[in-house]
C-alpha positions, 0 to 999 in steps of 0.5 A: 601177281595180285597186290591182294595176295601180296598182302595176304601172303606177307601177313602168313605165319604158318603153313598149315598142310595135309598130308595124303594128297598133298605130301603123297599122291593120296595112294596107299599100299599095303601088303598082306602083312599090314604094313603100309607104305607111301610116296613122299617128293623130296622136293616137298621136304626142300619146300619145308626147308624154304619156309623155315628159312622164311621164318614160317612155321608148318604144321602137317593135319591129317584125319587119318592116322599113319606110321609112314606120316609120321616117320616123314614127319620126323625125318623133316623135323616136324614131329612135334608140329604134325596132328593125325587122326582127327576127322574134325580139322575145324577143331583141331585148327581152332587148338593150333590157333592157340597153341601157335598163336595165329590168327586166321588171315596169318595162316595158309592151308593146303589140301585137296580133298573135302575134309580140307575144306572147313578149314580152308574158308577160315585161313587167310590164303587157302591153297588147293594142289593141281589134282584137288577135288573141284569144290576144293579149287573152287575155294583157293586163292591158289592152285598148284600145278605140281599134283600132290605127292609131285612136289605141290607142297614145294611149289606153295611154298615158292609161290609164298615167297615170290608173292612176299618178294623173299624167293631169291633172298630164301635161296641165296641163304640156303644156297650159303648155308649148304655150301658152308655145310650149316644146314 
């Protein structure tokens, strides 16, 4: 490990994370009817239990909106703190730095496609999943091996907290609080 992305990875406050692509495979079904359908890894929501427990908040950014995102958002709690349908991902960070009261070298954002990327020169610790477009990659300071929708959201998070020296400290816990049925 780098003593530089050490230093980048104490200072993180927020995890901020898209959605098709990096919590999904980037597929989408439909049916005939409309309704549409997507794959989501439990290890990813695992992933947001540890970043909580960190103390790091996460917010999911996607330019596209979707029913099933939302109702993942939900299930792992992050209704209120996921922002869909906005193309313009430099803008809405810019409202997030606000609302959140963050400062670029505080935050993390994980993507893979070109839209991600406006966002990801601003943050402190630009992540890219394994299966990410190149110029994506080409950007991160680090890269999954878990493709999105394979647990590569999880896998930041790890990899977060290994840098932060707070990986089996955030497992110790989480381990106690399921034995003694707190979480």
């Amino acid at each position: 490990m780098s003593n530089q992305l050490q230093q980048v990875a104490a200072k993180i406050k927020i995890i901020l994370t898209d959605v098709d692509g990096v919590f999904t495979d980037g597929s989408i079904y439909k049916g005939n009817d409309g309704l549409e359908f997507k794959r989501f890894s439990v290890l990813d929501g695992a992933g947001v239990a540890f970043a909580r427990e960190a103390g790091m908040k996460i917010a999911i950014v996607s330019g596209r909106y979707s029913p099933a995102t939302e109702s993942r958002a939900k299930e792992l709690g992050l209704e209120d703190h996921c922002y869909q349908g906005e193309l313009n991902k430099s803008a809405l960070y810019d409202r997030l730095k606000e609302k959140y009261d963050f400062e670029d070298e505080e935050a993390v954002f994980i993507g893979d496609d070109l839209i991600d990327i406006e966002v990801m020169e601003r943050v402190g610790l630009p992540i890219a999943v394994a299966n990410a477009m190149a110029p994506v990659k080409a950007i991160a300071k680090l890269v999954t091996e878990a493709k999105g929708g394979e647990g590569a959201f999880r896998e930041a998070v790890e990899e977060i907290l290994k840098l932060r020296g707070e990986y089996d400290t955030i497992i110790l816990s989480l381990r106690d609080k399921i034995s003694q049925s707190k979480l």
